[in-house]
N, C-alpha and C positions, 0 to 999 in steps of 0.2 A: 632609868631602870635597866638592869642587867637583864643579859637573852637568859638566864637561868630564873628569874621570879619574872613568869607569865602576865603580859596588861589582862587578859581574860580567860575565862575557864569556863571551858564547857563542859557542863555534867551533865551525863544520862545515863538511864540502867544502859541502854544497849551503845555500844563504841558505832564509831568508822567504820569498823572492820571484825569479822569476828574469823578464827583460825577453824581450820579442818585437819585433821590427821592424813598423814598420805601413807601411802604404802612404806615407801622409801623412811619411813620413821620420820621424815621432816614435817615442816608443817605447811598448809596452802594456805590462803588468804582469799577471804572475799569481802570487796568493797559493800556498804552499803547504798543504797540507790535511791535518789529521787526523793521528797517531799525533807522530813524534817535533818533526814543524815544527806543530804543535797546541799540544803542551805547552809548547816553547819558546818561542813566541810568548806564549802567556800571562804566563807570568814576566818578558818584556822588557815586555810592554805594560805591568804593574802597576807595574814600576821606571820605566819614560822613561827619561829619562838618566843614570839609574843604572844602566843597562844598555847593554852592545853588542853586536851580532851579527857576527861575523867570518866571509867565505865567501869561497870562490873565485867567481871572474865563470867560469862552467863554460861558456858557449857564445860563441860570435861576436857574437850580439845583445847579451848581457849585458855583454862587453869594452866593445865599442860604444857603450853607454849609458853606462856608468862615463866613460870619457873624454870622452862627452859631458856629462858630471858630473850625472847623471839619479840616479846615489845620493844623493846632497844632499837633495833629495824626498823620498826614504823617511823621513826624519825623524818628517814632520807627514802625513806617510800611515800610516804603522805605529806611531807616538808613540815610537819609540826609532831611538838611528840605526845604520847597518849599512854594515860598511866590508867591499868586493869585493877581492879582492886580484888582480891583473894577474897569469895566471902566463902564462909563454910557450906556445903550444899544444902544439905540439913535447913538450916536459918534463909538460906537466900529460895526456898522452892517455897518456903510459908511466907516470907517477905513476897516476894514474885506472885506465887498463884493464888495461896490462899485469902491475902490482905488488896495486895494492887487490883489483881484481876479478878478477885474474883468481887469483894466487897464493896472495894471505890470503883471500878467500870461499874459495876450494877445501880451502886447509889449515882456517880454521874450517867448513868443514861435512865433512871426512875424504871429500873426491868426490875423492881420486886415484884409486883402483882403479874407482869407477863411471866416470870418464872417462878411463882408460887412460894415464895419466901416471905417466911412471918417471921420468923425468931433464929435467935444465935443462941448459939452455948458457951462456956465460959472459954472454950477451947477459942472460939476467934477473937476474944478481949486478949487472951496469952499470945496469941500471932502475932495482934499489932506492938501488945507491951514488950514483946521479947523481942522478937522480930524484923518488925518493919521500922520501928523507930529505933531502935540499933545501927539498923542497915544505913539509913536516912542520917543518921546520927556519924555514922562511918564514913558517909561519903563527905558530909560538911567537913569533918574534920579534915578529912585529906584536902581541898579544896583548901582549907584555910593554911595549913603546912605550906600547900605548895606554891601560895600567893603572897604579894605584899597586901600591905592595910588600903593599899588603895586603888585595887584591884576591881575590875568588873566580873559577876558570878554569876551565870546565867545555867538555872537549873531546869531542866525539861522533865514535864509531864507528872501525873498523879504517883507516879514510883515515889518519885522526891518530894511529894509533898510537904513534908516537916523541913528536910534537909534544911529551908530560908532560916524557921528557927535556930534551928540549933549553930550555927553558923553564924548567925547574929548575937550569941551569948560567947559566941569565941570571940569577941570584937568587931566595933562599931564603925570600925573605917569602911570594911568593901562596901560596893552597890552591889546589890542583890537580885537579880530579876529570878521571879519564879513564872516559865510559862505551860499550860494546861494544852495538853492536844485534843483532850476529850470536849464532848458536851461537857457542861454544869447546871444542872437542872434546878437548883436550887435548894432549898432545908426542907421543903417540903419528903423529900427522899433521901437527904443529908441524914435527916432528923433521924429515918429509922433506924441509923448505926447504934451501936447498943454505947452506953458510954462508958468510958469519957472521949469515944474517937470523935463524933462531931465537934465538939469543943480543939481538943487539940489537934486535929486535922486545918479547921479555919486558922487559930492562932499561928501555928507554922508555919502556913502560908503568907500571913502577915509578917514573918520576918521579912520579907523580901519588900525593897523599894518600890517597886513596882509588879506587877501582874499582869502577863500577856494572858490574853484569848484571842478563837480564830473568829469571832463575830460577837456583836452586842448584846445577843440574847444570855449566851454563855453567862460574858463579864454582868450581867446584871442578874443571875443566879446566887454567883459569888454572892455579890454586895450585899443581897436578899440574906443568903446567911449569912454574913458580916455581922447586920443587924441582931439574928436571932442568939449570938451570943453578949452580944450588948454592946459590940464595938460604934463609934459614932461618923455614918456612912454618910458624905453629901453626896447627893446621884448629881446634880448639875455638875461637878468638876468632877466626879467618878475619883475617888479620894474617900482612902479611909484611916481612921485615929483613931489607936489602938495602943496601951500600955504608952503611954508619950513618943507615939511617935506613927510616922504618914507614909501611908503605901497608896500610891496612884496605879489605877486601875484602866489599861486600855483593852482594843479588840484588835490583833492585825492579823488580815485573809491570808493564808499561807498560801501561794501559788506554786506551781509545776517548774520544773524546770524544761521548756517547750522546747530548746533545741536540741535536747540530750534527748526527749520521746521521741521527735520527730527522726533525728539522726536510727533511733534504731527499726522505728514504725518501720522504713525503706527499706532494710534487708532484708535478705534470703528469707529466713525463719518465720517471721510474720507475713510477710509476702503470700507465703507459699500458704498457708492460714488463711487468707482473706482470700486467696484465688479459691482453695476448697468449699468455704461458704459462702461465698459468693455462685460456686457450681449447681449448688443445690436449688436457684430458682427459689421466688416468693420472696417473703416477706420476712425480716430476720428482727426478733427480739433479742436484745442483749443485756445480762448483767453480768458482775464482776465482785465478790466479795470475800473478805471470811466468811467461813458459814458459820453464825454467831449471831446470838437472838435479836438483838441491836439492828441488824441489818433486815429484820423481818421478812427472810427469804421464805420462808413456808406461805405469809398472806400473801405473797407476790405467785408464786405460783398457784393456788387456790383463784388468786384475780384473774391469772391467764387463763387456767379454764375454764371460769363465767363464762371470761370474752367468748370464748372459742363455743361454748354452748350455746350463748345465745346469737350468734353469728356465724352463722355456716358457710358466709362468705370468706368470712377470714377464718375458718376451721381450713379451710381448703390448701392453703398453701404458706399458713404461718408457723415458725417454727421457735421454738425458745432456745437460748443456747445461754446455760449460766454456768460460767467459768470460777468457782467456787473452790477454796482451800480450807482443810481443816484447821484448826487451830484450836491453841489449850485444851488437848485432848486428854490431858491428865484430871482436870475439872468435871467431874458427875452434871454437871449442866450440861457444857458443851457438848459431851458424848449424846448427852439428849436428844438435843436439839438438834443435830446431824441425824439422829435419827427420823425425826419430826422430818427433816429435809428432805430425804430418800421416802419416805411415805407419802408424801405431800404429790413428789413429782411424778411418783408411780401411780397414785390416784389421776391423775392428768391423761399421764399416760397409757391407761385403762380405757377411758373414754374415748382419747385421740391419741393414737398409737402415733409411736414417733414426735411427738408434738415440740416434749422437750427433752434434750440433749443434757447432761450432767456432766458436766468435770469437775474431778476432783484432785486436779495435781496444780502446784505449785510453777503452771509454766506461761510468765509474763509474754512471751513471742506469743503463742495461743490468743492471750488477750488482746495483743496490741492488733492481731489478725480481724478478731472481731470488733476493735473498737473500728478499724477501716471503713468496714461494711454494714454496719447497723443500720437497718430503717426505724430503730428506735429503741433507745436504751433504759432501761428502769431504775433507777435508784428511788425505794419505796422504805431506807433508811426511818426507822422509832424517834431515832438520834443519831447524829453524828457532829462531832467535833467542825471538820470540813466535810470531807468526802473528797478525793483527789480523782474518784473514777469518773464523777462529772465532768470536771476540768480537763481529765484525760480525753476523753473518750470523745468530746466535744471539739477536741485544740486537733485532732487529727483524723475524723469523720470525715471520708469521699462521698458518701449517701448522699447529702444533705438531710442525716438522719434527724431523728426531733427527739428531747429529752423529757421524759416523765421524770420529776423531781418532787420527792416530800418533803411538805415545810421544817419536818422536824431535820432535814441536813444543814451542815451549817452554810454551804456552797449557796444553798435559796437565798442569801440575802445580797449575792452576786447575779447570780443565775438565772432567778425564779421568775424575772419578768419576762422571759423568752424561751419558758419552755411551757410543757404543758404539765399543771399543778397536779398533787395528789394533797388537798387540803386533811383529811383525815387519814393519816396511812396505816390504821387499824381498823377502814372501815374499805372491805373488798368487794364491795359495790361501785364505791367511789374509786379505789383503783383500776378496778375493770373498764370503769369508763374513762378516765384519764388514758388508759393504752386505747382505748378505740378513737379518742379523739387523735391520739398520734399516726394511727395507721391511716384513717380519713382526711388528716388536713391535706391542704391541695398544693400541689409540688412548688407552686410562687410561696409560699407562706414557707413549707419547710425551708425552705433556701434562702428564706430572706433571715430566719432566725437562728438558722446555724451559720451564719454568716456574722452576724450579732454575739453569740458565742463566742466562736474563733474568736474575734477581737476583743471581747471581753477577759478570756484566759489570755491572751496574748500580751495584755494592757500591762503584768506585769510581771516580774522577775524573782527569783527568790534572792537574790541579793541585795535587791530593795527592801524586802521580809525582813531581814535579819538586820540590814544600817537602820533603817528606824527604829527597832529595838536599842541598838547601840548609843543611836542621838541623843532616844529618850531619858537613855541610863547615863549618860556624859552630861545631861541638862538638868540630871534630878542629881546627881555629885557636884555642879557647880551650884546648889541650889535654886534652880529654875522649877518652870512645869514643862511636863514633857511639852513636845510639839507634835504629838499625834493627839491630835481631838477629842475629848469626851463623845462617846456615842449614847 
């Protein structure tokens, strides 16, 4: 094969990199960081031009620079090249917020009843039919222009959902992987899509030869709606036949990338972060999120202040500290639900003045400060695809802090036997008591299970994430079955 048609092609809405405006009229760059633009990046770096990165130019700076033909650069900057695709704004803000984020996150993480949604209007059926499947429809095509027939296409995340289809009616040679970063909860919350997007949401996704997820609960959501469209699912080889032909189904844990956190945990910046809360004496709760209803940060503070109401021992010297960014703030939800946030913690801290601390800025040094010094970090996540802030927050803790983890994270099917559980995390009784069991355990125990941690986040690599993928899909093009397991 020629260095001009790519062995693989990485598609996602969001690139490597996306451009800033400078003064100077030129344009800046910033790398993306850590979990899925981590792993991907490694695999295009080691290929070069046996690799392409396919993205949408998602802001004005970014369009900007593309026609100022500043991609061309990325070549011998990144060592592989990466094609932006121009979508109109208009089309890509209803594809983006109204369809991706606002519809599919809701249906994969089952937030209609926690966000009070019954019904759609014809106006979101025209999103997806104009919209999202255009978009999806856009990006397979270029994918398929810029590949041979025998190429590997590995599409990321609920944006591209359809994208596997449509890509597969342009010809049957590529392998196809489609993989989900989200939860998948199942048809049960599929189902309340207004149709015909449950139907052609599953079927899209069956173009694709295979289908990653980040744990077993997920991939057996899918399957659950596999079924409900009448496709025929075996759950022992996790494999489904659909329109003549077989998509296999696995779960792989995305990991951290532990020497790139660790390398930056150690500087100045965060440093200086974890000497500040560390100054303040007691007890330090930590969390770390979007603030996004998924992440059920209003019951988490509601649970701190039980704790603290019915325990005047820990009222005395515990403090919250949640490191919190806005996000889709253009979404009538979101804006909500940030508000819900700021109420929540100022009821808190009405009762126990100063108790919890709010940030609301976008500044990872801050976090990685408090990931340091945690005597106990909360992730009380509805849902989560992984959760990287467990992983995080655990692979670089000097405390020998202890973790409260919700089953509903995908991280609990790593994690969860060595932290302390929040079996119902809609139920803030039962979280209240989960953080008092972290604050009381007795310092042998904490140390022996963040010790446990560490070497669990440590166990593995995101380069390892992304070659089994690759195995799976070079094993399912010679006609094999993958060699990553049914779960």
């Amino acid at each position: 094969m020629t260095t001009e048609v790519p062995d693989i092609v990485l598609v996602s809405n969001r690139g490597p990199v996306s451009f800033t405006e400078e003064p100077s009229g030129d344009y800046g760059i910033t790398r993306g960081a850590g979990g899925l633009a981590g792993a991907l990046d490694w695999v295009a770096r080691d290929l070069g031009d046996r690799a392409m990165w396919i993205a949408a130019a998602s802001s004005a700076a970014d369009r900007a620079a593309m026609r100022a033909g500043k991609t061309a650069d990325l070549r011998s900057l990144l060592g592989y090249p990466v094609c932006l695709l121009d979508i109109e704004p208009v089309t890509y803000d209803r594809y983006y917020n109204d369809v991706s984020n606002r519809l599919l996150w809701f249906a994969n993480h089952c937030l209609w009843d926690e966000l009070g949604v019954t019904d759609f209007d014809a106006e979101t059926v025209d999103a997806w039919t104009n919209a999202y499947e255009p978009v999806n429809k856009h990006f397979a095509e270029t994918a398929a222009t810029a590949t041979g027939s025998d190429a590997l296409v590995l599409f990321q995340d609920y944006h591209l959902a359809t994208a596997p289809g449509h890509l597969r009616l342009l010809g049957d040679g590529r392998t196809i992987l489609h993989f989900t970063h989200s939860s998948f909860c199942g048809p049960d919350c599929l189902d309340k899509l207004p149709d015909p997007i449950p139907r052609q949401l599953i079927e899209g996704m069956l173009g694709a030869d295979l289908l990653g997820f980040h744990v077993p609960p997920w991939a057996h959501g899918f399957l659950r709606c596999c079924e409900s469209v009448g496709a025929q699912v075996n759950h022992e080889q996790s494999f489904v036949e659909h329109a003549g032909r077989r998509s296999w189904v696995r779960s792989y844990p995305i990991p951290i990338d532990l020497e790139d956190l660790k390398e930056r945990a150690g500087k100045g910046p965060a440093r200086r972060w974890a000497e500040r809360y560390k100054s303040h004496g007691g007890r330090l709760l930590v969390r770390a999120d979007r603030a996004e209803p998924s992440k059920n940060i209003v019951r988490g503070f509601r649970a701190f202040g039980k704790m603290l109401d019915d325990r005047p021992d820990l009222a005395e010297d515990t403090r919250f500290l949640a490191c919190l960014y806005p996000t889709r703030e253009a979404m009538p939800e979101y804006r909500s639900y940030l508000g819900q946030v700021h109420r929540a913690a100022l009821d808190v801290n009405d009762r126990h003045p100063g108790s919890i601390e709010l940030s609301l800025e976008a500044d990872f040094d801050r976090v990685l400060g408090a990931y340091l010094v945690y005597d106990a970090l909360l992730v009380n996540s509805l849902m989560d695809g992984m959760n990287l802030v467990s992983k995080e927050g655990t692979a670089i803790n000097e405390a020998a802090g202890v973790l409260v983890l919700a089953r509903g994270a995908g991280s609990y099917e790593e994690l969860g036997s060595q932290s302390v559980s929040i079996d119902d995390p809609y139920n803030i009784d039962a979280t209240a008591a989960a953080m008092e069991r972290a604050f009381d355990m007795r310092p042998a125990e904490r140390s022996r299970r963040a010790e446990k941690l560490r070497a669990i986040v440590a166990g593995r690599l995101p380069q390892q994430w992304i070659s089994d993928q690759l195995n799976d899909l070079q094993a399912i093009r010679a006609g094999l079955e993958p060699a990553t397991p049914a779960q």
